[in-house]
PDB file with one MODEL, atoms N, CA, C and O in Angstrom:
MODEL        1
ATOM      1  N   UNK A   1     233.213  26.965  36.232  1.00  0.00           N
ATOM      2  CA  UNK A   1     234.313  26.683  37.144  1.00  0.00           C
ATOM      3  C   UNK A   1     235.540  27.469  36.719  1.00  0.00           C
ATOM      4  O   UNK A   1     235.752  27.818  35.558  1.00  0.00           O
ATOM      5  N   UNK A   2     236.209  27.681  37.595  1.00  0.00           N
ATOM      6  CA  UNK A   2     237.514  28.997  37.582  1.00  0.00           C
ATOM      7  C   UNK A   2     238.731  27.837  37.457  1.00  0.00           C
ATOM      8  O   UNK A   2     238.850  26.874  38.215  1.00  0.00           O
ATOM      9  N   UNK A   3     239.594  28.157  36.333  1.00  0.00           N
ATOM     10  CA  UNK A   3     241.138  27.462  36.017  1.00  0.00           C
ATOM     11  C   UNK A   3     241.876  27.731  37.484  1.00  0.00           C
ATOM     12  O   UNK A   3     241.929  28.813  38.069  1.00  0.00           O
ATOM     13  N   UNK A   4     242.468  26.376  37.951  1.00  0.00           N
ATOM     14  CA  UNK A   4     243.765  26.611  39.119  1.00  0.00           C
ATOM     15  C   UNK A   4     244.507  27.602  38.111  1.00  0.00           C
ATOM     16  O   UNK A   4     244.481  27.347  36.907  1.00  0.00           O
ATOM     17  N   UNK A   5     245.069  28.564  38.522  1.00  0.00           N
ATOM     18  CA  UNK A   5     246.402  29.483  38.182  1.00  0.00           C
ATOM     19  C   UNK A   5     247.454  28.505  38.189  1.00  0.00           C
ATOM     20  O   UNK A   5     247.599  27.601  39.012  1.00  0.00           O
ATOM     21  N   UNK A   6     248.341  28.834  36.964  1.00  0.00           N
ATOM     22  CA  UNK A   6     249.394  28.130  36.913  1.00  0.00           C
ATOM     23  C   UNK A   6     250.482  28.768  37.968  1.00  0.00           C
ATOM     24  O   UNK A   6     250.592  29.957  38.267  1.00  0.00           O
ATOM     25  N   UNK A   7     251.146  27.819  38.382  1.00  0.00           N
ATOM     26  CA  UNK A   7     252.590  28.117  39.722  1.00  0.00           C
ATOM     27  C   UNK A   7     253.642  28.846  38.623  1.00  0.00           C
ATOM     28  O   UNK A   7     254.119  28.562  37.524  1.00  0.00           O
ATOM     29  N   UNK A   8     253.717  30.001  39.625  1.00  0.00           N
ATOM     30  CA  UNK A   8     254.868  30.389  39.420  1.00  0.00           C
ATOM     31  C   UNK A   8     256.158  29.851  39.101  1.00  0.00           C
ATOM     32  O   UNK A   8     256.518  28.817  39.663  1.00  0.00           O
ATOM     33  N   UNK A   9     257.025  30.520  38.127  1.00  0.00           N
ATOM     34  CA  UNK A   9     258.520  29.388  38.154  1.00  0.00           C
ATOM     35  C   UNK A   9     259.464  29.899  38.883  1.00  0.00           C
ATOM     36  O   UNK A   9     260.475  29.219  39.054  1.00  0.00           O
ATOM     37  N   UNK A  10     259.375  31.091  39.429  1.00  0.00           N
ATOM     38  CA  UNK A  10     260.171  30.553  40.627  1.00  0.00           C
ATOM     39  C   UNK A  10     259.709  30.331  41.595  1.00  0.00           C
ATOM     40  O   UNK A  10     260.511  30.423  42.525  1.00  0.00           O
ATOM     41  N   UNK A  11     258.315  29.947  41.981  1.00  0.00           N
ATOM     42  CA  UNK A  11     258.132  28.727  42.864  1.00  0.00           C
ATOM     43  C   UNK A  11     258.525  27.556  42.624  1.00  0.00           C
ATOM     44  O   UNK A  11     258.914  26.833  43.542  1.00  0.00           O
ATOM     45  N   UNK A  12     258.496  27.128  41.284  1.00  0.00           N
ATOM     46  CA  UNK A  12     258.782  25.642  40.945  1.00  0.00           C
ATOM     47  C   UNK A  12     260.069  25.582  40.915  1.00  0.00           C
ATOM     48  O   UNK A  12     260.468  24.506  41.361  1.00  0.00           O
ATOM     49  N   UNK A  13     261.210  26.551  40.447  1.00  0.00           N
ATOM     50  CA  UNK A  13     262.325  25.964  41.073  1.00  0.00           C
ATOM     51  C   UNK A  13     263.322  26.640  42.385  1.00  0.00           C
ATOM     52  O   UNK A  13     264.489  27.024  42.455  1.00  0.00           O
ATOM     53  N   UNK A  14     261.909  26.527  43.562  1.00  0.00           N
ATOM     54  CA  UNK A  14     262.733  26.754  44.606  1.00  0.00           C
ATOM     55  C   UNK A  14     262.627  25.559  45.544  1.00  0.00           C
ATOM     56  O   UNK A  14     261.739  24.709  45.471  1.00  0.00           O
ATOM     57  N   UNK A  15     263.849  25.581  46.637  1.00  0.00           N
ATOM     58  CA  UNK A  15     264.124  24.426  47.478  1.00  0.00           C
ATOM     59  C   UNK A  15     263.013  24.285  48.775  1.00  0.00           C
ATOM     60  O   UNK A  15     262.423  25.265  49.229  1.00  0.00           O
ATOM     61  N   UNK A  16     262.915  23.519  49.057  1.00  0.00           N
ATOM     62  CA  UNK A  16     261.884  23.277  50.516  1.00  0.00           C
ATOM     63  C   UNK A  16     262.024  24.316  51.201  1.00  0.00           C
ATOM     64  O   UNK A  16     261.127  25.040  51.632  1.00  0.00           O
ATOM     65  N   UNK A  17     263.946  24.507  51.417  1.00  0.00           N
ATOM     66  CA  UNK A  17     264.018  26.119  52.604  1.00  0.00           C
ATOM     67  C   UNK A  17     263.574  27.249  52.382  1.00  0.00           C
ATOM     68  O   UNK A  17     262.929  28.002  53.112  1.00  0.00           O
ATOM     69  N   UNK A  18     264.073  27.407  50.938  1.00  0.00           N
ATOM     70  CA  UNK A  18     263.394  28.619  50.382  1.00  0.00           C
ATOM     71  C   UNK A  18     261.708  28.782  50.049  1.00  0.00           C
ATOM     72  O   UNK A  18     261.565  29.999  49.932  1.00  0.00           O
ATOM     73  N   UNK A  19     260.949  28.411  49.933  1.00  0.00           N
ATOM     74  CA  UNK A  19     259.517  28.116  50.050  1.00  0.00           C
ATOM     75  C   UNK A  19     259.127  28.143  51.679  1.00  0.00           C
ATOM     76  O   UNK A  19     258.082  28.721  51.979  1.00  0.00           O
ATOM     77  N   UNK A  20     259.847  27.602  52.628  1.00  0.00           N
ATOM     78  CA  UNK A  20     258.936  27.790  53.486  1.00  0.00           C
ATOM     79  C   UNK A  20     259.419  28.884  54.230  1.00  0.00           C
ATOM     80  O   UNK A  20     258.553  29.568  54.774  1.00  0.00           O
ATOM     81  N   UNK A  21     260.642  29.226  54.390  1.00  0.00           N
ATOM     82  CA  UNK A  21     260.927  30.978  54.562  1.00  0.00           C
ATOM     83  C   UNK A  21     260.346  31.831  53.872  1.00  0.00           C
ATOM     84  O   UNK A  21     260.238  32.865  54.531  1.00  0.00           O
ATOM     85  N   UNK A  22     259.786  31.951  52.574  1.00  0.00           N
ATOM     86  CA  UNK A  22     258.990  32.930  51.804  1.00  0.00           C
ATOM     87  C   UNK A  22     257.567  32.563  52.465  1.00  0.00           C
ATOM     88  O   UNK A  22     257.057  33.453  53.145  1.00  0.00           O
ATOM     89  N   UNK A  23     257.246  31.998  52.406  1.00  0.00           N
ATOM     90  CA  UNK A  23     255.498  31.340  53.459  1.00  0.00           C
ATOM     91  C   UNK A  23     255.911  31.667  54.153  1.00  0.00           C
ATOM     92  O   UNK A  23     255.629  32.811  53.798  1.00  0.00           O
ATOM     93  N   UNK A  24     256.733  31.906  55.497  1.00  0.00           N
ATOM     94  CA  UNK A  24     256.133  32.387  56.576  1.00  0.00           C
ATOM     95  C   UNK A  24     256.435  33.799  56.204  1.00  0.00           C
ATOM     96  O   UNK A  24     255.512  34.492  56.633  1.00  0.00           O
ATOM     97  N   UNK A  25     257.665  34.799  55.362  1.00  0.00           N
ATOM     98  CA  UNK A  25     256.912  35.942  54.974  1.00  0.00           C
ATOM     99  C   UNK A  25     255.646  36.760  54.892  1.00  0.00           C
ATOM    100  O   UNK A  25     255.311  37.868  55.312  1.00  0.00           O
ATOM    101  N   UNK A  26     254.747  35.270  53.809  1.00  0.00           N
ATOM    102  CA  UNK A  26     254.067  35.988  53.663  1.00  0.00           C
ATOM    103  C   UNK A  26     252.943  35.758  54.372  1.00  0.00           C
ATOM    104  O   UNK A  26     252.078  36.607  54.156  1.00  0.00           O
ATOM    105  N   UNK A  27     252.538  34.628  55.405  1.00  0.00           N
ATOM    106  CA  UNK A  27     251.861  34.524  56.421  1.00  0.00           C
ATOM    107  C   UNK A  27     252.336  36.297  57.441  1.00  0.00           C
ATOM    108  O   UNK A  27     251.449  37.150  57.485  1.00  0.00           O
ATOM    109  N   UNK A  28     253.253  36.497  57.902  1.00  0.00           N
ATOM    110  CA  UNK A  28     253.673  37.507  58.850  1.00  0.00           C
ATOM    111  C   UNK A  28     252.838  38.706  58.105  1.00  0.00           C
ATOM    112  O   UNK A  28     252.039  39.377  58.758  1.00  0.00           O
ATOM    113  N   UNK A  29     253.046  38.934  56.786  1.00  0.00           N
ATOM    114  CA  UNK A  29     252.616  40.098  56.226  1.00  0.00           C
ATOM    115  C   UNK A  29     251.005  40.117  56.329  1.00  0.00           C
ATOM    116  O   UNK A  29     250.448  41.134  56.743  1.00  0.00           O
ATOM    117  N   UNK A  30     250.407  39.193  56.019  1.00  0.00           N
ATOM    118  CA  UNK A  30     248.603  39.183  55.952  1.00  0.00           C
ATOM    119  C   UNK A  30     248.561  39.027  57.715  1.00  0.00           C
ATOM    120  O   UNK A  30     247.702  39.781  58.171  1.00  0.00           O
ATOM    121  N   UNK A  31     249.093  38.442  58.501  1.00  0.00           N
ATOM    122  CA  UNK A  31     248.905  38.856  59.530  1.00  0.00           C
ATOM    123  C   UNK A  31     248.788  40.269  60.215  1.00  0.00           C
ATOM    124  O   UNK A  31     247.776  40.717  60.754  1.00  0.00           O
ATOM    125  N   UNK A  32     249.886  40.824  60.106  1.00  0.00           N
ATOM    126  CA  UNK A  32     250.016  42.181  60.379  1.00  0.00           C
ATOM    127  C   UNK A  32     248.970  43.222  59.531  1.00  0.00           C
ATOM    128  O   UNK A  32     249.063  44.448  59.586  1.00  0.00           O
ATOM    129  N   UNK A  33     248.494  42.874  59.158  1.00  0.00           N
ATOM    130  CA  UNK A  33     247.390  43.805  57.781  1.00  0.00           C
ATOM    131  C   UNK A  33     247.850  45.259  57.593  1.00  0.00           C
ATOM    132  O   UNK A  33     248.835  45.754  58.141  1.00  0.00           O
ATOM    133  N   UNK A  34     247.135  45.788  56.871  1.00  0.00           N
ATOM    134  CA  UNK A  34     248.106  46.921  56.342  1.00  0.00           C
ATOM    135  C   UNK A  34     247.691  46.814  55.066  1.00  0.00           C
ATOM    136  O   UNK A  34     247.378  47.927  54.643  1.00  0.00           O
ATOM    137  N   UNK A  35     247.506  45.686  54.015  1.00  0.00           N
ATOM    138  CA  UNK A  35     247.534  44.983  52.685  1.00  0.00           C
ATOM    139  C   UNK A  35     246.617  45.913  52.188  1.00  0.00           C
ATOM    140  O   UNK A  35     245.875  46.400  53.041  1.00  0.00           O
ATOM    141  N   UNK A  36     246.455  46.327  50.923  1.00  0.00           N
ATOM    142  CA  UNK A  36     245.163  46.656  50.531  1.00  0.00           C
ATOM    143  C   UNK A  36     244.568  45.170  50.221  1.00  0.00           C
ATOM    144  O   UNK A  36     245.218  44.155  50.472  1.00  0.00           O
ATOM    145  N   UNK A  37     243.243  45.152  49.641  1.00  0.00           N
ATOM    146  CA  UNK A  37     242.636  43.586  49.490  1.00  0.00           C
ATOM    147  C   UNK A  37     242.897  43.055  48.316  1.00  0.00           C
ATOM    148  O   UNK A  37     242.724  41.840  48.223  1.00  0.00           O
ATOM    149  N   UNK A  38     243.377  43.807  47.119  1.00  0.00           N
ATOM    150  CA  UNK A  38     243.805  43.432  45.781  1.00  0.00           C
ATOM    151  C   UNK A  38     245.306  42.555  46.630  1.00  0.00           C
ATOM    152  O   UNK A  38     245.304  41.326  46.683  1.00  0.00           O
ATOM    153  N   UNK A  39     246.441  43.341  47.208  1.00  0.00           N
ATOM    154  CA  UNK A  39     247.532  42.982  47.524  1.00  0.00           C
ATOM    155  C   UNK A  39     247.632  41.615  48.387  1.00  0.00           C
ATOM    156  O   UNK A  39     248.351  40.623  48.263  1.00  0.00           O
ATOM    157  N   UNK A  40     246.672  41.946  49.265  1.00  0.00           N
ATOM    158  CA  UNK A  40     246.234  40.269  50.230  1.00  0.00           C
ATOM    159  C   UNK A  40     245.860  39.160  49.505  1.00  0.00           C
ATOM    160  O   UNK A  40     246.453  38.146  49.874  1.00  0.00           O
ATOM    161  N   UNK A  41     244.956  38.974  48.453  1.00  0.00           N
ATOM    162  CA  UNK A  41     244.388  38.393  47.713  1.00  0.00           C
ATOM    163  C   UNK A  41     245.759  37.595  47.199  1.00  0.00           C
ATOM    164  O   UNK A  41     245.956  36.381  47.258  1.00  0.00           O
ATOM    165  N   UNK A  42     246.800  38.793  46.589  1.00  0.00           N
ATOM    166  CA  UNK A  42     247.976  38.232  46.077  1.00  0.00           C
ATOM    167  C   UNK A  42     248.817  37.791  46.727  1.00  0.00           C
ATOM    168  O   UNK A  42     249.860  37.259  46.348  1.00  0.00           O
ATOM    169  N   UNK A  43     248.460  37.961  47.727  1.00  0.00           N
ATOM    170  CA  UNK A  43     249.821  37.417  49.103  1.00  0.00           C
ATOM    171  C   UNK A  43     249.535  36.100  48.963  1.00  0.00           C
ATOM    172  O   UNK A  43     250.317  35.232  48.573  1.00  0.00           O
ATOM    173  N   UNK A  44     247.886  35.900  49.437  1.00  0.00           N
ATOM    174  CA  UNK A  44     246.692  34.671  49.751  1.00  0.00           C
ATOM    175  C   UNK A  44     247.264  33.600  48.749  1.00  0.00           C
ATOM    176  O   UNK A  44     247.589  32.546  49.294  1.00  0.00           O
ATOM    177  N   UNK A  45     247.481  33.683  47.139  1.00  0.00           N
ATOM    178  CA  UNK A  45     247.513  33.100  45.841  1.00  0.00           C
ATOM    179  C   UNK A  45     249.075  32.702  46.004  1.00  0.00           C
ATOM    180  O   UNK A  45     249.505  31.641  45.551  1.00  0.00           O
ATOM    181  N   UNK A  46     249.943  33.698  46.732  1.00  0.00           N
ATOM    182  CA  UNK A  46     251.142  33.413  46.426  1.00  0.00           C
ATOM    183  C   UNK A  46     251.341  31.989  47.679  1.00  0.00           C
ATOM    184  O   UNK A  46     251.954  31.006  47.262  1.00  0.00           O
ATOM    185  N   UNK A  47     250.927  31.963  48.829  1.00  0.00           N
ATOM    186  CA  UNK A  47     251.266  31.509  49.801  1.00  0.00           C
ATOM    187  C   UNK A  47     250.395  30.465  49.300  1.00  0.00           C
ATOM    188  O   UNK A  47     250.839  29.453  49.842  1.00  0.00           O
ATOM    189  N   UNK A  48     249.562  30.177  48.689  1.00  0.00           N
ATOM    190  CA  UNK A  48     248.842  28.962  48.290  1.00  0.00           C
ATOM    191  C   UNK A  48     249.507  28.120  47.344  1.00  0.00           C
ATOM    192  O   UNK A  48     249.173  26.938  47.267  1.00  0.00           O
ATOM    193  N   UNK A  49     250.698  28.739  46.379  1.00  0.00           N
ATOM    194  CA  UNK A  49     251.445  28.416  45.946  1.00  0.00           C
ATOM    195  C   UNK A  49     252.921  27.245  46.150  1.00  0.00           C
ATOM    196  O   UNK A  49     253.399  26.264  45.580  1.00  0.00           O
ATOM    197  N   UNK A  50     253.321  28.527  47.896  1.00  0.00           N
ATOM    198  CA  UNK A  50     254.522  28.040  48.382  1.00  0.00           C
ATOM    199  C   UNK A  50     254.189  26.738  49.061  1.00  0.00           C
ATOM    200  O   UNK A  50     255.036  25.847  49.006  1.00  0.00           O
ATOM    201  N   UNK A  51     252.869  26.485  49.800  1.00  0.00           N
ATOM    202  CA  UNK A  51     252.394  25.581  50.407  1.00  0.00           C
ATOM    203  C   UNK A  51     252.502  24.267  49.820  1.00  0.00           C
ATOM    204  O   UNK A  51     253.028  23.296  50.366  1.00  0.00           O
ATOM    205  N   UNK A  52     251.817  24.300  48.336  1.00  0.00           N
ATOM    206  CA  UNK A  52     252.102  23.475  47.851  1.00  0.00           C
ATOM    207  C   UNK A  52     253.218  22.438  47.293  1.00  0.00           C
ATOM    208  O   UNK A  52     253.394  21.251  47.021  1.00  0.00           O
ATOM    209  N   UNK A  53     253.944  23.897  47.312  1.00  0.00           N
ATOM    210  CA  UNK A  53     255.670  23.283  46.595  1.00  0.00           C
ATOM    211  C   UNK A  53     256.472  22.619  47.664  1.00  0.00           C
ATOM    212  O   UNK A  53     257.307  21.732  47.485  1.00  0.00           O
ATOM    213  N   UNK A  54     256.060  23.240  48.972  1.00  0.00           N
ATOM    214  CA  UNK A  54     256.496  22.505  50.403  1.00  0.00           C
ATOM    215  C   UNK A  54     255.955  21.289  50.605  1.00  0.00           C
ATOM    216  O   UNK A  54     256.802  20.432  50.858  1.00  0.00           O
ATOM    217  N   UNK A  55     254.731  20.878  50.578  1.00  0.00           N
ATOM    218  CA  UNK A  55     254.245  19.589  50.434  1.00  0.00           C
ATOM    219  C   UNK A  55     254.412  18.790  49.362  1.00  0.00           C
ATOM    220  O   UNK A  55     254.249  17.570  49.336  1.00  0.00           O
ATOM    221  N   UNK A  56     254.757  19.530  48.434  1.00  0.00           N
ATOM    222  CA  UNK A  56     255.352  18.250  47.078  1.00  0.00           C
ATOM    223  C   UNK A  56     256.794  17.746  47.531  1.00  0.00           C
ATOM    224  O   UNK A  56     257.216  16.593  47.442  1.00  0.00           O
ATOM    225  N   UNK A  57     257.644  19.174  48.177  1.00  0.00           N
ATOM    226  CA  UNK A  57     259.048  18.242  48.380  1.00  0.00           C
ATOM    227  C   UNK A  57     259.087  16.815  49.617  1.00  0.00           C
ATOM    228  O   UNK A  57     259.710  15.754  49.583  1.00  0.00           O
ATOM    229  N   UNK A  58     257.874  17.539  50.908  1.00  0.00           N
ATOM    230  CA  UNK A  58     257.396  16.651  51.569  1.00  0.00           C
ATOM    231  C   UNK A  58     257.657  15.066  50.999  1.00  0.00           C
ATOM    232  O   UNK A  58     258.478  14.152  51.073  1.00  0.00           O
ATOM    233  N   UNK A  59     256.173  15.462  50.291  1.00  0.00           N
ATOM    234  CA  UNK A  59     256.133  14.352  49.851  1.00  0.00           C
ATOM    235  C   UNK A  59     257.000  13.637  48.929  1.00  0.00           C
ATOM    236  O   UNK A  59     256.946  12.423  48.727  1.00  0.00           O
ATOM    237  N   UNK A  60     257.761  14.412  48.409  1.00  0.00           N
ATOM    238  CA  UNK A  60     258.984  13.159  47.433  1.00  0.00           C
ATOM    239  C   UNK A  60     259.893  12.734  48.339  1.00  0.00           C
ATOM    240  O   UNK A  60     260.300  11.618  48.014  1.00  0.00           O
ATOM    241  N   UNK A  61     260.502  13.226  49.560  1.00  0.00           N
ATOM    242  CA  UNK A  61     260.838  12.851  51.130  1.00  0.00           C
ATOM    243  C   UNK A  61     260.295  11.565  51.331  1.00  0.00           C
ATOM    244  O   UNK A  61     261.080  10.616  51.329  1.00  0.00           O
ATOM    245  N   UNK A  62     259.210  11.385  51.486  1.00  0.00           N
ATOM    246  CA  UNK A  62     258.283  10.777  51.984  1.00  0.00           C
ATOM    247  C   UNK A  62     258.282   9.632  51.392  1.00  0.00           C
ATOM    248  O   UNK A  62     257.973   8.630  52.037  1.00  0.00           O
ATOM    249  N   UNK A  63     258.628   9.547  50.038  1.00  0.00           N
ATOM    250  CA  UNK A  63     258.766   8.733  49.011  1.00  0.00           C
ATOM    251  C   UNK A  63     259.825   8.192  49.079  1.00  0.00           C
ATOM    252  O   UNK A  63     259.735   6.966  49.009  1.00  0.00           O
ATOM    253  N   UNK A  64     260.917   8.619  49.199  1.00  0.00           N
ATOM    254  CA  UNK A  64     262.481   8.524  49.249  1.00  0.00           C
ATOM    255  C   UNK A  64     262.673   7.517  50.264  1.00  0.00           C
ATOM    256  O   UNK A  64     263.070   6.362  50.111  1.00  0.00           O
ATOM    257  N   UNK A  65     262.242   8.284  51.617  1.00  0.00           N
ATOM    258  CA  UNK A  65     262.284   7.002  52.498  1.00  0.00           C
ATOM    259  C   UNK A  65     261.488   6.124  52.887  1.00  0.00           C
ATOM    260  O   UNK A  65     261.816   5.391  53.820  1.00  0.00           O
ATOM    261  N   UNK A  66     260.261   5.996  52.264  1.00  0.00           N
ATOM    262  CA  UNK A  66     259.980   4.594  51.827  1.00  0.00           C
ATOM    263  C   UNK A  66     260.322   3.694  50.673  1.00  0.00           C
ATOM    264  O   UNK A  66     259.564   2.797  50.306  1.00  0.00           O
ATOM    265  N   UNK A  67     261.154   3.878  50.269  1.00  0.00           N
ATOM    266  CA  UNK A  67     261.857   3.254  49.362  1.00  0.00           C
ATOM    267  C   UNK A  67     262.936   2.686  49.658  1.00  0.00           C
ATOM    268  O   UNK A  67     263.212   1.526  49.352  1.00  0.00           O
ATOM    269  N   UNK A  68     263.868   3.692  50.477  1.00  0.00           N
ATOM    270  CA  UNK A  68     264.958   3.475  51.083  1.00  0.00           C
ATOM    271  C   UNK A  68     264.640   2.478  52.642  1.00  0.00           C
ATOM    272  O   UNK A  68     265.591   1.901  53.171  1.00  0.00           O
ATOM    273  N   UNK A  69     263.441   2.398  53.152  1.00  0.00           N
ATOM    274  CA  UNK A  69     263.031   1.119  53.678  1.00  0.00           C
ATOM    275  C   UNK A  69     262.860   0.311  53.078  1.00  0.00           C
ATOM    276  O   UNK A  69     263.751  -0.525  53.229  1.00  0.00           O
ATOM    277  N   UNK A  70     261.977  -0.032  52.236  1.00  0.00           N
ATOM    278  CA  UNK A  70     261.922  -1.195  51.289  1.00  0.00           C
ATOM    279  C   UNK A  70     263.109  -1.473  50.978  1.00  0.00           C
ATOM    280  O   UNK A  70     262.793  -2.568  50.511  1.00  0.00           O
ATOM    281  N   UNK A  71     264.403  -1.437  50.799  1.00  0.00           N
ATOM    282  CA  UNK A  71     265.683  -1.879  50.056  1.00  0.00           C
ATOM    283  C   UNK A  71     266.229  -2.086  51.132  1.00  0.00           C
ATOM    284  O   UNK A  71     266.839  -3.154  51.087  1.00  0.00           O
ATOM    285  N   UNK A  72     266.335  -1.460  52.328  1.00  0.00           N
ATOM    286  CA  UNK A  72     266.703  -2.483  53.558  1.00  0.00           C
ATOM    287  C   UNK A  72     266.417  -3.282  54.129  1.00  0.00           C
ATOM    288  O   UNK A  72     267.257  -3.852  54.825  1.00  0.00           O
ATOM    289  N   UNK A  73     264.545  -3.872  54.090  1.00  0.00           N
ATOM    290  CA  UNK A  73     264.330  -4.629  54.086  1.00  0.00           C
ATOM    291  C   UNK A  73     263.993  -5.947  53.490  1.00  0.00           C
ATOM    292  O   UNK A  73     263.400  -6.938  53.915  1.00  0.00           O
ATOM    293  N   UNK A  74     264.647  -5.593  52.206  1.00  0.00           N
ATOM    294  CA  UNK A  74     264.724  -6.867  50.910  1.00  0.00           C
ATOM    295  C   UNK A  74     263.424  -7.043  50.162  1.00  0.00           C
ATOM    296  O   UNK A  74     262.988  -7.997  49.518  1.00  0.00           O
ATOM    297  N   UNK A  75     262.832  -5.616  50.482  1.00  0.00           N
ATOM    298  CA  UNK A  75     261.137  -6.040  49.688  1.00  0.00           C
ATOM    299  C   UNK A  75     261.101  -5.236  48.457  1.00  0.00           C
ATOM    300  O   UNK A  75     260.122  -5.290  47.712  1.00  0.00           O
TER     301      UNK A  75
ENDMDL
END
């Protein structure tokens, strides 16, 4: 079995906006092809990256305001 690649750090410390403006970068770029397949591959790894960091802030969102329900509703 193949190690997940560790995330980039400046993926890890970028903001929701910035992550998902760089993803659709790099969605536009593998769209348009042009890439050699070494370079796509790296686009592929990078955008698998940003995805994630977008769904982690998601989800601490997600977290936030269920919490922030629970305390308005006294539970």
């Amino acid at each position: 079995m193949s190690e997940t690649p560790a995330v980039p750090a400046d993926i890890e410390a970028m903001s929701y906006e910035q992550a998902r403006d760089e993803l659709l970068t790099v969605v536009c770029r593998l769209e348009t092809g042009g890439a050699s397949l070494e370079e796509s591959l790296a686009l592929w790894e990078r955008g698998e990256h940003l995805a994630n960091r977008c769904e982690s802030w998601l989800e601490g969102a997600r977290q936030r305001l269920d919490a922030a329900r629970g305390q308005a509703t006294g539970e």
